[in-house]
C-alpha positions in Angstrom: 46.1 -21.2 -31.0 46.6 -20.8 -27.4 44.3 -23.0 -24.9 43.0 -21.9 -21.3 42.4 -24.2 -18.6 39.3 -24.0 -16.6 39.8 -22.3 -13.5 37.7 -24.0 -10.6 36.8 -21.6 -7.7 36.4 -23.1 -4.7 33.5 -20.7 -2.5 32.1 -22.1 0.5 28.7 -23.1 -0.9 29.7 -24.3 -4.5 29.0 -27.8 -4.0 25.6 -27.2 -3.2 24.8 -25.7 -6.4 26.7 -29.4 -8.2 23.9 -31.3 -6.1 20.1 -29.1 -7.2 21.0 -31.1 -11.0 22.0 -34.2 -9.2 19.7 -37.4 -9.6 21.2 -38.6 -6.7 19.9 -36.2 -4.6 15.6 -34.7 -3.9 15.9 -30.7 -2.3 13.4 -28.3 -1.1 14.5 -25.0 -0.5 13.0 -22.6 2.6 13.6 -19.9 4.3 15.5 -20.2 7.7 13.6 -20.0 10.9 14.5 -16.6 12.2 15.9 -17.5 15.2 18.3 -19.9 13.6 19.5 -16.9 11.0 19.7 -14.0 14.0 21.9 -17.1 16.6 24.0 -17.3 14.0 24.3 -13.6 13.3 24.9 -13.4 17.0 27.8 -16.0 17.2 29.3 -16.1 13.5 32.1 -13.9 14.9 32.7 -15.4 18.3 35.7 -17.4 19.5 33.8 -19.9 20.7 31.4 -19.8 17.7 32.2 -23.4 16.5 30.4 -24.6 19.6 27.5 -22.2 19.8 27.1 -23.4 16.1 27.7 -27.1 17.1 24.7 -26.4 19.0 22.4 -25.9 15.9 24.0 -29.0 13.9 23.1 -31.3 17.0 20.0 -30.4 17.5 18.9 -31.2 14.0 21.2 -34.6 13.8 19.1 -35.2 16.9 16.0 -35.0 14.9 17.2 -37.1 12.0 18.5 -40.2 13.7 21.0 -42.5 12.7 21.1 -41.2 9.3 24.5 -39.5 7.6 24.8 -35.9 7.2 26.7 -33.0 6.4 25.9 -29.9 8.0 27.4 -26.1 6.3 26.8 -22.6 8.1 27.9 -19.7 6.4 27.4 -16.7 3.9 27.0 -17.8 0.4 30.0 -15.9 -0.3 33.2 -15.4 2.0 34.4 -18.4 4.6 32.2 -20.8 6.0 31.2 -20.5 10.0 30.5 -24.6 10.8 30.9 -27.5 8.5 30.2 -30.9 9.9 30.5 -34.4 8.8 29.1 -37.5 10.7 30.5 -39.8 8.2 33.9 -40.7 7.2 32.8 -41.6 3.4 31.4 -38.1 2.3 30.3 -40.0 -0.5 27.4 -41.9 1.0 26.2 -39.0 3.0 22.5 -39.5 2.9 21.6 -35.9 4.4 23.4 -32.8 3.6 21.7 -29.7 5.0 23.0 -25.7 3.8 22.4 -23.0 6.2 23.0 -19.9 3.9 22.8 -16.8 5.8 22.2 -13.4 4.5 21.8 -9.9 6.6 18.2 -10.1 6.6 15.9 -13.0 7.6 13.9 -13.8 4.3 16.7 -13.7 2.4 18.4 -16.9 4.4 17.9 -19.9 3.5 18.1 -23.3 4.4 18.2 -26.1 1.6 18.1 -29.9 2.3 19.3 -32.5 0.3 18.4 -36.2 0.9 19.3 -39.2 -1.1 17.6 -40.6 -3.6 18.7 -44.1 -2.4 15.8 -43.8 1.2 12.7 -44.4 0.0 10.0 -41.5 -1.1 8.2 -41.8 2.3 11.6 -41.4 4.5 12.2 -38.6 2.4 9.1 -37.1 2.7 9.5 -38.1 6.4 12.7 -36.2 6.9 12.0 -33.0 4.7 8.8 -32.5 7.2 10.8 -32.8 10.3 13.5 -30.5 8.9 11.4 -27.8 7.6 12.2 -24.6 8.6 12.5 -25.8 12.2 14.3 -23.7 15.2 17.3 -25.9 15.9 18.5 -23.6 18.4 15.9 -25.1 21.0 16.7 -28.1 22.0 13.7 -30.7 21.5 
């Protein structure tokens, strides 16, 4: 009887997908402020894009305090434009925000993670300042 191993494919937005069944984690799911999808239409293919994308990432660890986060821009499919980490222990990360982007505005998306550890009314807190927000302005 012959026996396959499990082949594990490693896309850029798998691990999201590990976290919506994840008691460790609350998400919401909405779609991404247009002007966030069409900047990073504009600068995905830049050679400077890992700044212009920085930009985006900042302005929302700007709205989020001291807390931990992850941040991923990209396609669900194909590489991935920005990922950034604030915290060494990727483990503990208490925010982990996906920017998925597609060709059209409604069908990008933006889902938000936070850790069940905060308290229901910091996460509440957080998801409201997060949604769909244009974190290409800075605030």
């Amino acid at each position: 009887k012959k026996t396959y191993q499990k082949q594990h494919f490693s896309l850029p937005f798998m691990d999201y997908k590990d976290l919506l069944n994840s008691s460790d984690y609350e998400h919401k799911i909405c779609g991404m402020h247009t002007n966030v999808a069409q900047f990073v239409r504009d600068n995905k293919d830049n050679d400077d894009k890992d700044i212009q994308l920085q930009i985006i990432v900042d302005n929302l660890r700007a709205m989020i305090d001291n807390y931990s986060s992850t941040v991923k821009i990209g396609p669900i499919f194909g590489k991935t434009y920005l990922e950034s980490n604030n915290d060494d222990n990727n483990s503990s990360v208490l925010i982990r925000v996906f920017f998925i982007i597609d060709y059209t505005n409604i069908d990008s998306k933006q889902i938000t993670f936070i850790s069940t550890s905060l308290s229901s009314l910091e996460r509440n807190n957080i998801f409201d300042t997060l949604y769909k927000k244009d974190f290409t302005i800075t605030s």
